[in-house]
C-alpha positions as a printed Julia matrix, in Angstrom:
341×3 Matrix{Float64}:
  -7.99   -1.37  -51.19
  -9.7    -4.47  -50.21
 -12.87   -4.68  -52.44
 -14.8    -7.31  -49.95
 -14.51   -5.31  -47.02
 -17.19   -2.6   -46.18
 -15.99    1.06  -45.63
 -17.99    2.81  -43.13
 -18.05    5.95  -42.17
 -17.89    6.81  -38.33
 -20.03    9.64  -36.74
 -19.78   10.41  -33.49
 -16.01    9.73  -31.72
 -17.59    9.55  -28.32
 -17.46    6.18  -25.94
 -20.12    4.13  -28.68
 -18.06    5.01  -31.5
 -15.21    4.63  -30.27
 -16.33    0.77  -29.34
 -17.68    0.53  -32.69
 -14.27    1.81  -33.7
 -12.14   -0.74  -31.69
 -14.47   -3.94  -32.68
 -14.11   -2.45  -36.7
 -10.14   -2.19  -36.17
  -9.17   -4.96  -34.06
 -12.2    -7.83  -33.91
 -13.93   -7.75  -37.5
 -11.99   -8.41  -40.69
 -14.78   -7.69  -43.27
 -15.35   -3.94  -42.96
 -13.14   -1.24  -41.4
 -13.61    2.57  -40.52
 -12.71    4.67  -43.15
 -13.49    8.19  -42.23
 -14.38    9.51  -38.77
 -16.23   12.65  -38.1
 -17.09   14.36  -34.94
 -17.48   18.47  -34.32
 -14.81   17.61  -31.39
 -12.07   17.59  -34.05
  -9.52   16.94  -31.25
 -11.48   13.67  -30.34
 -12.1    12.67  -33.83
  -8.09   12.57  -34.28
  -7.48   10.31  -31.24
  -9.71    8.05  -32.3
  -8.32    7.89  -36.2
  -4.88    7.93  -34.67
  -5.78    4.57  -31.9
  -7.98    2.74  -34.43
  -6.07    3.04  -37.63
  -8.49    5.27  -39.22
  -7.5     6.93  -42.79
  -9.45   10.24  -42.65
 -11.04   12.64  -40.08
 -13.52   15.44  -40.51
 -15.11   17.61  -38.3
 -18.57   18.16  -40.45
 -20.54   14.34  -40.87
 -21.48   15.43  -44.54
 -17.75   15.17  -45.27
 -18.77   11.13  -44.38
 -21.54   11.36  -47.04
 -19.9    13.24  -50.15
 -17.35   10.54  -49.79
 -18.18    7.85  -52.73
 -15.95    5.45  -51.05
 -18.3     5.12  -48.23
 -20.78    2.27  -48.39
 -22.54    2.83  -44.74
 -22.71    5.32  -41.88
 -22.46    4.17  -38.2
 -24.54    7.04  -36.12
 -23.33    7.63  -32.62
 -23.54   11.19  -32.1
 -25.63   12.7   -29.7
 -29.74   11.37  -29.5
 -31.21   15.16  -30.77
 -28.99   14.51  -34.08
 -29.94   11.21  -35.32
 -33.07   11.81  -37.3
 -31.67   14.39  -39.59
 -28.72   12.55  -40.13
 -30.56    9.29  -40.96
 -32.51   11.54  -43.69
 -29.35   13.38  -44.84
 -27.56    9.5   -45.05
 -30.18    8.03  -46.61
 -30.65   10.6   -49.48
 -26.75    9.92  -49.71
 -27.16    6.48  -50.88
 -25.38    5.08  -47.16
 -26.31    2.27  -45.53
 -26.93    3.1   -42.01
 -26.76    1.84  -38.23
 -28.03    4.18  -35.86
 -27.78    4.15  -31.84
 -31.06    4.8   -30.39
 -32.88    6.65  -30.52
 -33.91    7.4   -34.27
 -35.79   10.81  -32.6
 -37.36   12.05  -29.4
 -40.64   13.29  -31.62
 -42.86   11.11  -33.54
 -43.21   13.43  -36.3
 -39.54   13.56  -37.2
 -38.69    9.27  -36.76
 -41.55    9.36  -39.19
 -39.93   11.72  -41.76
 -36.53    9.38  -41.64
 -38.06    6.17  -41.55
 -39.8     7.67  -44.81
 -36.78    9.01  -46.48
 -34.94    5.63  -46.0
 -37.61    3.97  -47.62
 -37.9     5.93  -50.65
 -33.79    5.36  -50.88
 -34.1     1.9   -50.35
 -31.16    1.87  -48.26
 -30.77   -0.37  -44.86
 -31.21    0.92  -41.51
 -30.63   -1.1   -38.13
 -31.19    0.68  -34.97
 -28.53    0.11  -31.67
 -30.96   -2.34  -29.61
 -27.56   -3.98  -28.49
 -29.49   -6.4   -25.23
 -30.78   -8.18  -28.17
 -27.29   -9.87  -29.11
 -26.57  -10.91  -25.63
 -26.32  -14.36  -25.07
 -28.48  -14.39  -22.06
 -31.23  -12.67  -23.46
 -31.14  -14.51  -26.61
 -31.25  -18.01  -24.93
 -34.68  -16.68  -22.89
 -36.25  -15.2   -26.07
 -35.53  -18.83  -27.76
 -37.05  -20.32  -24.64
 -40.43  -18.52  -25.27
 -40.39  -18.85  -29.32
 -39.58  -22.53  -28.71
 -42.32  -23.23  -26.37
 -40.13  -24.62  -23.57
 -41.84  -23.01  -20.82
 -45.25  -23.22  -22.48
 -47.46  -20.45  -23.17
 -45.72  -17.09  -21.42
 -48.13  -15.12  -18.62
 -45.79  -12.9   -16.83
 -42.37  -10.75  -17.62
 -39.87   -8.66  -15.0
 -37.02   -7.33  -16.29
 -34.79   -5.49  -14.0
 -32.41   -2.72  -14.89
 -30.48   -0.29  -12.96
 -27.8     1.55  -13.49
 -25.06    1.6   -10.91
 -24.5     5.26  -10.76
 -26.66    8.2   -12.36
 -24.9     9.95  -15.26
 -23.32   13.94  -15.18
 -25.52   16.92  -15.0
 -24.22   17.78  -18.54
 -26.25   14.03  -19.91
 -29.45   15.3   -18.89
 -29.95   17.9   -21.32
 -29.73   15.7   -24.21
 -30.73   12.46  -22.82
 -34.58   12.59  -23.37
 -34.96   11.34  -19.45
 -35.61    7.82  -17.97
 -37.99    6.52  -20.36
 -36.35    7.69  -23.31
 -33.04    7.1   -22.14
 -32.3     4.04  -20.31
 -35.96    2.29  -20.41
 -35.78    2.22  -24.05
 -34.07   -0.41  -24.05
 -36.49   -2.47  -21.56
 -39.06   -1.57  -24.01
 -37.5    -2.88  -26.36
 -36.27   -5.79  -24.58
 -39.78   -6.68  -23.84
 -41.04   -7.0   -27.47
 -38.49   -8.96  -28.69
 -38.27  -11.59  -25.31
 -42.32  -11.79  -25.65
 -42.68  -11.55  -29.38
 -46.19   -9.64  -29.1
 -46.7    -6.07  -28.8
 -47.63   -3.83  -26.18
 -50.82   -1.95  -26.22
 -51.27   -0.24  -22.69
 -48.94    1.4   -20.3
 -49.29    2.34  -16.61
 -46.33    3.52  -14.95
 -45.41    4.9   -11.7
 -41.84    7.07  -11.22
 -39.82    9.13   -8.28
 -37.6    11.01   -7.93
 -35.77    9.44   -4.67
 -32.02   10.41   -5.66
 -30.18   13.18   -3.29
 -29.55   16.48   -4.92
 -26.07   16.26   -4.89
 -26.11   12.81   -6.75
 -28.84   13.82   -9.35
 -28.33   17.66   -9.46
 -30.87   17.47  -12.2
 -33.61   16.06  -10.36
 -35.45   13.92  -13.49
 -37.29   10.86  -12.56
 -35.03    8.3   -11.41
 -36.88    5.0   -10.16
 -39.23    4.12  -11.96
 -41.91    0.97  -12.27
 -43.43    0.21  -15.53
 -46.64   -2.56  -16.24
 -47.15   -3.39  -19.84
 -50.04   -5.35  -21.4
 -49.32   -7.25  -24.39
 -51.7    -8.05  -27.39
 -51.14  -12.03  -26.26
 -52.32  -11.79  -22.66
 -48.45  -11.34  -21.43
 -48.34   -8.73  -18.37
 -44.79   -7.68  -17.88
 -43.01   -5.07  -15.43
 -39.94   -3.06  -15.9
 -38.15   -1.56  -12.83
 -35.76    1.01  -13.19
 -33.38    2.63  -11.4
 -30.29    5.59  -12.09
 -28.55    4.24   -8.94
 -27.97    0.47   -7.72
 -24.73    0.98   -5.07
 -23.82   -2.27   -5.66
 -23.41   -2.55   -9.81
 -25.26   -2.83  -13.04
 -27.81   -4.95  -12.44
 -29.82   -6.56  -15.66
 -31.79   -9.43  -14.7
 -34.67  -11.08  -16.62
 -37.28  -13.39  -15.52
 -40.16  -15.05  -18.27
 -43.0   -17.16  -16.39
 -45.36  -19.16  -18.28
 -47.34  -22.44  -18.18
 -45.15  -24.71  -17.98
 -42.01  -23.15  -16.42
 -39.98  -20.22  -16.17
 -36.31  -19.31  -17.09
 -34.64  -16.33  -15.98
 -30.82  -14.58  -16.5
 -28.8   -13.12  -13.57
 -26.14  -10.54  -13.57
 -22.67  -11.09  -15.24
 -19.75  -10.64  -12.8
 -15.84  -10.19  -13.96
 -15.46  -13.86  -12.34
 -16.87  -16.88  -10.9
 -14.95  -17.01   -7.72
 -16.81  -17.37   -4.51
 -15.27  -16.96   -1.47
 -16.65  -19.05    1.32
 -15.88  -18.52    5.09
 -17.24  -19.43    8.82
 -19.42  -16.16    8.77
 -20.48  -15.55    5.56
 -20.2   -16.39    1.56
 -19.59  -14.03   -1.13
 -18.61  -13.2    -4.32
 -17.28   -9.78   -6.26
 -20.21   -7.47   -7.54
 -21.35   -7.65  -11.01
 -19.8    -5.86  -13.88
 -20.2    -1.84  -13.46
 -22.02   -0.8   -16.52
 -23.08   -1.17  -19.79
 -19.78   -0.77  -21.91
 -18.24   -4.09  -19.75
 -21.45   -5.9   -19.22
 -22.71   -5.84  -23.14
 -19.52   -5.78  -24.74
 -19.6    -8.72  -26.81
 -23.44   -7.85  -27.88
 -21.78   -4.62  -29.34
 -19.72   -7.22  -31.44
 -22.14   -9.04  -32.63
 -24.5    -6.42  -33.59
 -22.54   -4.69  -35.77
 -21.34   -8.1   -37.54
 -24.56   -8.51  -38.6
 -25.0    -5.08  -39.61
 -21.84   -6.02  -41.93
 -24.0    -9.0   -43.07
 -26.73   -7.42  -44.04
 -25.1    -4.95  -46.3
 -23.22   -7.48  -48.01
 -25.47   -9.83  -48.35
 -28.41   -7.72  -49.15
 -30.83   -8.92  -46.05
 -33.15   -6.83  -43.7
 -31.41   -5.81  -41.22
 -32.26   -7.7   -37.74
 -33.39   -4.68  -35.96
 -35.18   -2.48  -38.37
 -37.1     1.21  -38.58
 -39.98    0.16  -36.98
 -38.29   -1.48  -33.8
 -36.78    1.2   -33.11
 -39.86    3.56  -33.4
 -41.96    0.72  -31.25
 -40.01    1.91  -28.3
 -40.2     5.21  -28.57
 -43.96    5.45  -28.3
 -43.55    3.44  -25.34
 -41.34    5.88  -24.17
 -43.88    8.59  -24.48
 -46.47    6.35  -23.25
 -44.86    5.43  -20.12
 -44.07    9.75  -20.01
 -48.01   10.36  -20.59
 -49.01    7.67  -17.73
 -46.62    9.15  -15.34
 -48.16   12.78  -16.21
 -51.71   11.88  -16.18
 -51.38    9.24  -13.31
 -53.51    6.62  -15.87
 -53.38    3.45  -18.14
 -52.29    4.42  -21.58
 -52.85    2.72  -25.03
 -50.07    2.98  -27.33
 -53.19    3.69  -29.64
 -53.08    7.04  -28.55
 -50.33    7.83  -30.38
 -51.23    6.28  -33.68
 -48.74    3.43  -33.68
 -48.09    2.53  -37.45
C-alpha cells in the first residue's frame, strides 16, 4: 500500500460518483477509491469492477468502520447527506459532500456542528467554482479590473428537464439546480446576499414535466455591497446547456459564453453557424469536477481549510428557501428571516 496516497471511501455509485470514481482511478495519482458503497449492490460492483476499486459494500457504515479510510466522498441521494456527514464525522473521515448538506436548516445545523466538534474537514460539491471561466470573472472583480461591480446575470438552463422519478428527491428548482447560481453569485461578487424577490412558472407541457414543479424561474438578489444581480432559470433550453455569466461594474464588464464540443463555424451564402453547446452538466463541467476534488486531496494532506467549506454550502441553502418563501408570499425576502449564522 502506498502510504502518500489518500484512501477514500466512495458513497453513492450513481453518475457523480462514478465521475469522482473515474477522475480517482484514471486522472489523480495521490489518492484512490478504496471501498465503494451504494444500497444498489449491483451498481456498486460495476463501478469497483470499471474503476479498479478493492472493496464494495452495500451499507455506507461499512465505509466508516474501515480504519483504512482517511475521507468519505458523499454522492448519494440529497435527503441522505446530513446524517451521513454526522455519522462520518463522528467516524474520524474527512469528508466531501455534493450539495446539498440538507433541505432543512435545523439538520445542516446539527452536521455542520458535529464536524466541528470532530475537527474533521468538510468541502461541499460547488463544482462552477473550479471552472476556468468562472474563475477568470471572479478574479476580474477581486482584482478590480472592471472597477467597482453594480450589476450580475447569470444564466442557467438546463437543456432538458430531468425524469419524474428526480422530483421526489430533488428539493425543486431552487434547491436543485439554482443552488448552484446562488452559490455562484457569492463567490463571483464576494459579498453576501441579504434580500430575495423571485418570480417562477410553471410553463413546461405535462408530458415533458409530468411533475409539474416550477420550472422557469427569475431570481433578483441584493447584496450587502450595493451589487443587484439576477438569476434566470430554466428546466428546458431546446437548444443545450446554456451557462452564461455577465459582471458589470464601473469601469467595464466581462462576461463567459457557453462551451461548445468545437470551434468550427461553418459559414455559407445564407447563413453562419456553428454546433450547439455542450448538452449538460457532466460534459460542460467536467474538468471543474477534476479540479475540485484535487484540492479536496490537498487539503487533507496538507492540513488546509478546505476551499468550499460548511458555511458555503449552508449560504445557499437559505437562499434556496428564500427564493421558495418569495415565490409563496409574492414579496422581497431578507435572508434575515431565517437567522443566517
Amino acid at each position: 500500500m502506498d502510504v502518500n496516497r489518500l484512501n477514500l471511501g466512495l458513497i453513492g455509485a450513481g453518475r457523480i460518483g462514478r465521475l469522482h470514481a473515474e477522475h480517482l482511478a484514471f486522472r489523480l495519482h495521490d489518492a484512490r477509491v478504496f471501498m465503494v458503497a451504494d444500497v444498489n449492490e449491483i451498481a456498486a460492483r460495476q463501478c469497483a469492477e470499471q474503476f479498479n476499486i478493492a472493496q464494495v459494500a452495500k451499507d455506507y457504515r461499512a465505509i466508516l468502520e474501515n480504519r483504512e479510510i482517511d475521507a468519505v466522498l458523499i454522492c448519494s441521494g440529497s435527503g441522505s447527506h446530513a446524517q451521513i456527514i454526522e455519522e462520518s464525522a463522528d467516524a474520524g473521515k474527512h469528508i466531501f459532500c455534493e450539495k446539498p448538506i440538507g433541505v432543512r436548516l435545523d439538520e445542516i445545523d446539527r452536521a455542520l456542528a458535529v464536524v466541528e466538534r470532530a475537527k474533521v474537514k468538510l468541502q461541499i460539491g460547488f463544482n462552477r467554482r473550479f471552472d476556468a471561466n468562472f474563475a477568470r470573472v471572479r478574479r476580474a472583480v477581486a482584482q478590480g479590473e472592471i472597477g467597482e461591480p453594480h450589476l450580475l446575470h447569470i444564466i442557467s438552463r438546463d437543456p432538458s428537464p430531468p425524469p419524474i422519478e428526480y422530483y421526489q428527491f430533488s428539493g425543486g428548482l431552487f434547491l436543485d439546480t439554482t443552488i448552484h447560481d446562488f452559490d455562484m453569485a457569492r463567490f463571483l461578487i464576494g459579498s453576501e446576499v441579504n434580500e430575495i424577490y423571485c418570480a417562477a412558472l410553471t410553463r413546461l407541457d405535462a408530458t415533458i414535466s409530468p411533475a409539474r414543479e416550477l420550472d422557469t424561474a427569475i431570481t433578483l438578489l441584493k447584496f450587502d455591497n450595493g451589487v443587484i444581480g439576477t438569476i434566470d432559470n430554466s428546466r428546458q433550453a431546446v437548444y443545450g446547456y446554456d451557462q452564461r455569466v455577465e459582471v458589470f461594474g464601473s469601469a467595464g464588464a466581462i462576461s463567459t459564453n457557453n462551451n461548445f464540443p468545437n470551434t468550427a463555424q461553418l459559414s455559407t451564402a445564407s447563413n453562419i453557424q456553428r454546433d450547439l453547446p455542450l448538452n449538460f452538466f457532466m460534459e460542460r463541467y467536467v474538468e471543474s469536477y477534476l479540479i475540485e476534488l484535487q484540492a479536496f486531496i490537498d487539503a487533507v494532506k496538507n492540513d488546509e481549510p478546505t476551499p468550499v467549506n460548511g458555511y458555503d454550502g449552508r449560504v445557499p441553502v437559505v437562499m434556496a428557501l428564500a427564493a421558495q418563501k418569495s415565490y409563496g408570499e409574492n414579496r422581497p425576502v431578507r435572508l434575515s428571516e431565517f437567522d443566517v449564522k
